[in-house]
C-alpha positions in Angstrom: -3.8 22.0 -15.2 -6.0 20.4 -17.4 -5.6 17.2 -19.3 -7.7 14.5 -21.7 -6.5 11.9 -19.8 -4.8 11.0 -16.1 -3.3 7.9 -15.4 -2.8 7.3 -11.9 0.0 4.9 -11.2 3.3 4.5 -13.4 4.1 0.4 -12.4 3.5 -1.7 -15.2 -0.5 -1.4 -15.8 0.0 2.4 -16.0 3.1 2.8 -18.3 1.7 -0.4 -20.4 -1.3 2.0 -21.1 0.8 4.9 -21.3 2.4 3.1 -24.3 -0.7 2.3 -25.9 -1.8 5.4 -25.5 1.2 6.9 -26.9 0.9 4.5 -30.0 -2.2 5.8 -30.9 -0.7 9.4 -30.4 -2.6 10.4 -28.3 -1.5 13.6 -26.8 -2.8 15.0 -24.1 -2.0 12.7 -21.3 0.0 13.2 -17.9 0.9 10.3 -15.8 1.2 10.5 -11.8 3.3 8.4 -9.4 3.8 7.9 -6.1 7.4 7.0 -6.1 10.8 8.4 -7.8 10.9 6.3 -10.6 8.4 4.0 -12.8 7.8 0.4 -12.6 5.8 -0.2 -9.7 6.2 -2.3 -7.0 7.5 -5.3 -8.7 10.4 -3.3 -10.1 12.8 -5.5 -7.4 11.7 -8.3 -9.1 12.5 -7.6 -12.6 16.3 -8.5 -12.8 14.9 -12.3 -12.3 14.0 -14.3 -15.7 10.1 -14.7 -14.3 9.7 -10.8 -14.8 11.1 -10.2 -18.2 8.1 -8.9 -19.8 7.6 -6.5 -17.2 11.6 -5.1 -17.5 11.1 -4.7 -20.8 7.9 -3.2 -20.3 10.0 -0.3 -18.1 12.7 0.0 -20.2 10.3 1.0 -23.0 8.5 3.6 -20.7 11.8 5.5 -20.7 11.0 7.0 -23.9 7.5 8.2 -23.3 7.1 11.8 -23.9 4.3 11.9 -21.4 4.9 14.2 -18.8 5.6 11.6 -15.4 5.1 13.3 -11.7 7.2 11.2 -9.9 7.3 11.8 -5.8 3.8 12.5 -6.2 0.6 11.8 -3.9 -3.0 11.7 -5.4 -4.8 12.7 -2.0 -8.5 12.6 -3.3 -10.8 11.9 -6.2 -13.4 14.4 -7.4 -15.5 12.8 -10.1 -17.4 15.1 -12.6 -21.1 16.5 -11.7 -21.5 15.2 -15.3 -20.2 14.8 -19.0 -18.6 16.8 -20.2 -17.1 18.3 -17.5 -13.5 17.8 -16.0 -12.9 15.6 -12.9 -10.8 17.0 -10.5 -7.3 15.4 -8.6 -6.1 16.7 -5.4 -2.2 16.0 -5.6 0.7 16.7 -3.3 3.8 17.1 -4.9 7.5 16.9 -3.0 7.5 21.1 -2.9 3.3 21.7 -3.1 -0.1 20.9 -3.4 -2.3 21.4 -6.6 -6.0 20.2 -8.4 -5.3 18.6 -11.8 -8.4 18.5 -13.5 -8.9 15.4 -16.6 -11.8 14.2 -19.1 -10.7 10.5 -18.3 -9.2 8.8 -15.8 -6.9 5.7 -15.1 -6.5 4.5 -11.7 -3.6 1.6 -12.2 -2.1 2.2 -8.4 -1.3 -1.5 -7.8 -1.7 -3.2 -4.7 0.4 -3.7 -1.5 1.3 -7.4 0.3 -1.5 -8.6 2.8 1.3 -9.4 5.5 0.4 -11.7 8.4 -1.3 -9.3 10.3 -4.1 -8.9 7.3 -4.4 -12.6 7.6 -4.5 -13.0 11.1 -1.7 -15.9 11.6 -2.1 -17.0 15.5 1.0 -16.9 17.6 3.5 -14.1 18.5 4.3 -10.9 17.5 8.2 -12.1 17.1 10.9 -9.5 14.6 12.2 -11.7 11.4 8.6 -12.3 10.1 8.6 -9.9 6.5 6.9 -9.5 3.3 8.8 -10.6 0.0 9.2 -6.9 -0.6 10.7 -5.8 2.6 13.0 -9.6 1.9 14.1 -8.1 -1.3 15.0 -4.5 -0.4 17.2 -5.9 2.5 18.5 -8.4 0.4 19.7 -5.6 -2.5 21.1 -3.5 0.2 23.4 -6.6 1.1 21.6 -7.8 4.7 21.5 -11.0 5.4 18.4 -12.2 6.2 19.1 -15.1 8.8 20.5 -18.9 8.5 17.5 -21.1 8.4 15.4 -19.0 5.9 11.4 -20.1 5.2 9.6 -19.0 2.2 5.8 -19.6 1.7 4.3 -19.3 -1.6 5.1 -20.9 -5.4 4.5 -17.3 -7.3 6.5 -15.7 -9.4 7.2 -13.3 -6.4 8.1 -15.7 -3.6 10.2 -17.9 -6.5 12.5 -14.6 -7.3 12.8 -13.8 -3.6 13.6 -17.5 -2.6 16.5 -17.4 -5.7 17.4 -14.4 -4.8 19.4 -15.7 -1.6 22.7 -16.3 -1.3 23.7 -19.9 -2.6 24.0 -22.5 -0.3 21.8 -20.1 1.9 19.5 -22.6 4.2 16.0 -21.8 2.6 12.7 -23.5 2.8 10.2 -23.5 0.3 6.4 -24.0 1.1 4.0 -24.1 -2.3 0.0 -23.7 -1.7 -0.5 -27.4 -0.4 1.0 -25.8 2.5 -0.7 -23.2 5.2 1.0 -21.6 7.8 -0.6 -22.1 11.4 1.6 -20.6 13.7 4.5 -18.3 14.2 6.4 -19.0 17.4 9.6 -17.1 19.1 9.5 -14.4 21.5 11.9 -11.2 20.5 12.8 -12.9 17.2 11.2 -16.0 15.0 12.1 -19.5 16.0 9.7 -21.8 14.7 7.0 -21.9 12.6 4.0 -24.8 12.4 2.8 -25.5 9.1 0.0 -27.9 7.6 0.0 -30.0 4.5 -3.4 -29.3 3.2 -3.7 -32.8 1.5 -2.7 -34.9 4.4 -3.7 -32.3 7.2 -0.3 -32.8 8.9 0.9 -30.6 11.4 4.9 -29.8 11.6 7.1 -27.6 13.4 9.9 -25.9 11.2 12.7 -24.1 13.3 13.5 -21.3 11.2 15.2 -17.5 12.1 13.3 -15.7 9.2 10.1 -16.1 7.7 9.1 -14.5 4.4 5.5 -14.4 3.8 2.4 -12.5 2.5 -0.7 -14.0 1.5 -3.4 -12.0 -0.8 -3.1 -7.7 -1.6 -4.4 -4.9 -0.3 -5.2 -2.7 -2.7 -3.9 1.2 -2.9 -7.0 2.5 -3.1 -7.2 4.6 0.2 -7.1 7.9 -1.3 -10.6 6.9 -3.2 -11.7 6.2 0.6 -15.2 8.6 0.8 -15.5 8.8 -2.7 -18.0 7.7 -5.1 -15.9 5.4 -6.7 -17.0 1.7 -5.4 -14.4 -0.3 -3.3 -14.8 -3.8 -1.6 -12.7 -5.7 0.8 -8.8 -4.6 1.0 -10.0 -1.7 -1.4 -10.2 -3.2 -4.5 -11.7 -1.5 -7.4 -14.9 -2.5 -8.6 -14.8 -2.8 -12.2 -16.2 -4.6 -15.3 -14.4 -6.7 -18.0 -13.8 -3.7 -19.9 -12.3 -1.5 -16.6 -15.3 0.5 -16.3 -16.1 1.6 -12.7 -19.5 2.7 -11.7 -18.3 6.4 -12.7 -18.3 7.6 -16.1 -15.4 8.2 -17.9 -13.0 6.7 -14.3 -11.1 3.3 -15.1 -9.1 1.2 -13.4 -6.8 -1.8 -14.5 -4.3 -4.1 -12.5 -4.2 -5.4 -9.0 -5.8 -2.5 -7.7 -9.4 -3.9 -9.2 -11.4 -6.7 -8.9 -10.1 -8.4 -12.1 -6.3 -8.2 -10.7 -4.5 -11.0 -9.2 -1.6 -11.5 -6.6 1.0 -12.1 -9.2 0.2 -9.7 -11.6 0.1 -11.9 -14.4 -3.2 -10.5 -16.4 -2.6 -6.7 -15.5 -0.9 -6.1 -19.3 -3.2 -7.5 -21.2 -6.1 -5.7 -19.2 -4.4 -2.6 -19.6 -4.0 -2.7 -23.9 -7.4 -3.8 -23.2 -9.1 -1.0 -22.3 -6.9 1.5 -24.5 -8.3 -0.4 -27.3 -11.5 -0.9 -26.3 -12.4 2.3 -24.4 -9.7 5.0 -25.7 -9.2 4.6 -29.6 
């Protein structure tokens, strides 16, 4: 299968390019993603007021007549020997394997939460310590997450997890004057020690479930080994305009240097780069 242009990634720096794209009607495009529907990663979020560009963002993706591979893995990267020639996708597919082959390419495959492992938090290894993601998930399934709930962080992700708890729920907040030092508990959380940052005070919080991330790691492991440049947590290296070191391969959103934790610049970056790059 051949195509002008591939975008890798259907969350919402992918289908906001998709629509751009589309706007400019521009045909020949196919659009890959990991999971069985569009929206990304945030998609949990996007029932709270803090993510209503990005709902509406989704809802407008459901008219694209691009063809979407949902349930779909790109595996490697093979860039072109030179222009004009195709570069080539290795993709698995829920049923079977096949090489997609593109003129241009779009890597917008977001990032995953650094949990507290990736930011090597001293204490135990205690259950009840998750990500805002895994919090959410539980939380829209109906599982209660504990009594004595603590939430670090004052984005728009740990805001819409925190409100997403049941009222009267016992929750914690901690904003960035805060850093977490410890985690204590042995089979499950009991306490945590946190630090105010402007008074370097040290306090122990007794709390059953902790919800925290700090940083992304960017989904960039299938590009692992290929000449597309990476830095730390796989982050894409690009310039302002989404270039990467290889010809006619872009990347936009949290999965590059330019992203950010929240998210917050990816839709601009993306109508960016259609205009600038794709018109």
């Amino acid at each position: 299968m051949k195509y002008e242009i591939v975008i890798i990634g259907a969350g919402i720096s992918g289908i906001t390019a998709a629509i751009e794209l589309e706007k400019r009607k521009i045909k020949d495009v196919l659009i890959i993603e990991h999971q069985p529907s569009v929206g990304g990663f945030t998609k949990l979020f996007h029932k709270h007021a803090e993510f209503k560009k990005e709902k509406e963002i989704v809802e407008k993706a459901e008219t694209l007549s691009y063809k979407i591979l949902l349930k779909t893995t790109v595996l490697g990267l093979y860039p072109a020997a030179s222009e004009p020639d195709y570069h080539q996708l290795f993709v698995q597919g829920p049923k079977t394997s096949d090489t997609i082959e593109a003129k241009k390419i779009l890597i917008a495959t977001g990032s995953l939460e650094k949990p507290r492992e990736g930011n090597v938090i001293p204490g135990s290894r205690p259950s009840g310590v998750m990500t805002p993601y895994m919090a959410m998930n539980l939380l829209d399934k109906g599982i209660n997450l504990g009594e004595h709930v603590v939430v670090f962080g004052d984005g728009r992700i740990a805001k819409s997890t925190a409100a997403k708890l049941k009222p009267g729920k016992n929750c914690t907040v901690f904003d960035h004057t805060y850093s977490l030092e410890r985690i204590q508990g042995v089979s499950h959380i009991s306490s945590i020690q946190v630090k105010n940052n402007e008074t370097n005070r040290v306090e122990n919080v007794t709390c059953d479930t902790l919800i925290f991330s700090n940083g992304r790691i960017a989904s960039g492991f299938f590009l692992k080994g290929s000449e597309i440049e990476m830095v730390e947590d796989y982050k894409i290296v690009v310039d302002e305009e989404g270039r990467t070191q290889v010809p006619g391969v872009y990347a936009v959103g949290s999965c590059t240097t330019l992203g950010e934790d929240n998210h917050e610049n990816s839709i601009e970056l993306a109508k960016r780069i259609v205009k600038n790059l794709w018109v």
